[in-house]
C-alpha positions as CSV (number, residue, x, y, z in Angstrom):
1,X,-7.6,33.4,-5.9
2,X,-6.7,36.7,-7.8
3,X,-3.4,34.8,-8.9
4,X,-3.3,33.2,-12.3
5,X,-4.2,29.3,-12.5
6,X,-1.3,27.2,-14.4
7,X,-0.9,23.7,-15.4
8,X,3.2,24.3,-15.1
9,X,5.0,23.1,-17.5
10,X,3.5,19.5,-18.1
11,X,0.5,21.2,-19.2
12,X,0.6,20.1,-22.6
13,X,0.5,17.0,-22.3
14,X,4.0,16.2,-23.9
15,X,5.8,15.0,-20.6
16,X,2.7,12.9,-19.6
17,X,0.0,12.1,-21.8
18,X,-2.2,10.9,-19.6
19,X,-2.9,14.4,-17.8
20,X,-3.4,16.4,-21.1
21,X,-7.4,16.2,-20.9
22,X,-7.6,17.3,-17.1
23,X,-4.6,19.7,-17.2
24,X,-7.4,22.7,-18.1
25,X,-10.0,21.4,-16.6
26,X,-8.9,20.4,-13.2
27,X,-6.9,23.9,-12.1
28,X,-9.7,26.0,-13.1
29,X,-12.3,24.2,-10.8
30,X,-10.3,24.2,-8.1
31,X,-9.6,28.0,-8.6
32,X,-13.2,28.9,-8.2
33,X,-13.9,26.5,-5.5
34,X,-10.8,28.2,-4.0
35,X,-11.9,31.7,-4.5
36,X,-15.8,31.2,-4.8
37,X,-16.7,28.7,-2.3
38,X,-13.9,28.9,0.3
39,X,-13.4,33.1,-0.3
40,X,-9.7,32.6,-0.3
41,X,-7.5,35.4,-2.3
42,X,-4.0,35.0,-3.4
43,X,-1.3,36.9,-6.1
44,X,0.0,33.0,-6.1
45,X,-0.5,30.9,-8.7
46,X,-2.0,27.4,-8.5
47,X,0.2,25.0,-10.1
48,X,-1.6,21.6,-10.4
49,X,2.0,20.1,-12.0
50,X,5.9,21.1,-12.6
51,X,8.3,19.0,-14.5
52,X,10.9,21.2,-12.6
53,X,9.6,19.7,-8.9
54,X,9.2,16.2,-10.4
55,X,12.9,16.5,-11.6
56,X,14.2,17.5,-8.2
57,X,12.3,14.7,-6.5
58,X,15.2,11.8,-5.4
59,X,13.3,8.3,-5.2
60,X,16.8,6.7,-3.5
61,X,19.9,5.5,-5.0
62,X,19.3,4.7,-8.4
63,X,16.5,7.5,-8.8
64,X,14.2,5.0,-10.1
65,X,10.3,4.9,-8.3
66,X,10.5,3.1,-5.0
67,X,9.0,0.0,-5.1
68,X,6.2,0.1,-1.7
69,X,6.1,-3.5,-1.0
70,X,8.9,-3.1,1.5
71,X,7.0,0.0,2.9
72,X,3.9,-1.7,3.4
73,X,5.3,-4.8,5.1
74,X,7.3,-2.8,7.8
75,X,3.9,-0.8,8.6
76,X,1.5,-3.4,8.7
77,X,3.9,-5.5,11.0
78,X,4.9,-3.2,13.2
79,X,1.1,-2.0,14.2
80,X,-1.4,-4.5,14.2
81,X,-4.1,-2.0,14.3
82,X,-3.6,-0.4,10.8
83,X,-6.3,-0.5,8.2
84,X,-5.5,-0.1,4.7
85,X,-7.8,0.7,2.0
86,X,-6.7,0.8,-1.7
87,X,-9.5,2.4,-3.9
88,X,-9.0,1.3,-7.5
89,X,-10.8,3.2,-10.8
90,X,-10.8,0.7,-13.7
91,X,-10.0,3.1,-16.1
92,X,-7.4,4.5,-14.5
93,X,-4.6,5.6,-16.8
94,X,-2.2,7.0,-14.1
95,X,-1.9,3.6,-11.9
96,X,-2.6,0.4,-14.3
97,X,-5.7,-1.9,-12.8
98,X,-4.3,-4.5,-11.2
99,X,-0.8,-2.5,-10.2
100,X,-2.2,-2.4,-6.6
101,X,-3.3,-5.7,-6.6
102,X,0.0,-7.0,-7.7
103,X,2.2,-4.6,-4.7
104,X,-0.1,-6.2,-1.9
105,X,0.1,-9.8,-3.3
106,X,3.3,-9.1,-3.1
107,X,4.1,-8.0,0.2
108,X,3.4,-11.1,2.3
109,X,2.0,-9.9,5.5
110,X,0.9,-12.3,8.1
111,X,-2.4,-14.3,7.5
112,X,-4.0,-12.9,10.6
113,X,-3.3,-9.2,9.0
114,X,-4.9,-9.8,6.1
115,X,-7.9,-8.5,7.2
116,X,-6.9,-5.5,7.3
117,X,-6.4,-4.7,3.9
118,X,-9.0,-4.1,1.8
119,X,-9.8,-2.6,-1.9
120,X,-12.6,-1.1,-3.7
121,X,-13.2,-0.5,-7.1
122,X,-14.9,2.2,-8.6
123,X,-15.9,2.7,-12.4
124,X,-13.9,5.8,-12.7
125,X,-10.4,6.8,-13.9
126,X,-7.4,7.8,-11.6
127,X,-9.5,10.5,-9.4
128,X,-12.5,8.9,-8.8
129,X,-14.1,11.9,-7.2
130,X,-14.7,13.3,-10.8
131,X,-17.4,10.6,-11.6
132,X,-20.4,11.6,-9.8
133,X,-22.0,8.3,-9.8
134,X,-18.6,7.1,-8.0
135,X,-18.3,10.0,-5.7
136,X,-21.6,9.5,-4.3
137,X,-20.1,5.6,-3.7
138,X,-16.8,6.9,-2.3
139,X,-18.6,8.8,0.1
140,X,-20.8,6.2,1.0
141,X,-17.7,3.7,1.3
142,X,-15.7,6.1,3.0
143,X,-18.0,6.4,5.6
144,X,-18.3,2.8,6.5
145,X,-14.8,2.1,6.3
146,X,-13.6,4.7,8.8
147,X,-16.9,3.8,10.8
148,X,-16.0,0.3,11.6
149,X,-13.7,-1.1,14.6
């Protein structure tokens, strides 16, 4: 990418904390991935983050985050056949450990479904493809998961 790499305007960490350490890190990887690796040029920027999106995004009436249990029930009831798998980093300071745990306790599918939920944990923060150790393990979990019947 010839185009310059931003964090947008969350970059400093001010709006959200939590992204301050990988705000630098993160866009400039995926730029030379991006232009390195894949050879792909572009005058457009790469914008990992913009408080001026996130604003704009409408979560329903009361703009407040929709809650997924309702989600999650209709989709799982309605096809028998779907497989979820919820991968969880324990230090994950995006989604709290134990957040996913809670939604799907919470969501009361049929007994017989229950099977087809499962969650792995990984000793990684939010993106767990940034641990080596638990890439490798994602990768080796990934396979198996979308390998079985």
């Amino acid at each position: 990418m010839t185009g310059p790499v931003t964090t947008g305007d969350l970059g400093d960490g001010e709006s959200d904390p939590s992204s301050a350490s990988g705000d630098i890190a993160f866009p400039v990887a995926v730029n030379e991935y991006i232009t390195d690796e894949l050879g792909f040029q572009t005058d457009r920027p790469y914008v990992v983050q913009s408080d001026e999106v996130n604003k704009k995004w409408k979560f329903g009436l009361d703009n407040q985050i929709i809650s997924q249990e309702n989600t999650i029930y209709e989709a799982m009831s309605k096809n028998p056949f779907l497989k979820v798998w919820v991968l969880c980093g324990y230090y994950d300071a995006a989604t709290p450990f134990y957040a996913a745990e809670w939604v799907y306790n919470h969501v009361f599918i049929n007994d017989a479904l229950q099977d087809n939920l499962s969650f792995t944990y990984y000793p990684s923060g939010h993106m767990i493809y940034v641990n080596a150790d638990s890439l490798v393990q994602l990768h080796q979990d990934a396979e198996a998961w979308f390998g079985r019947e």
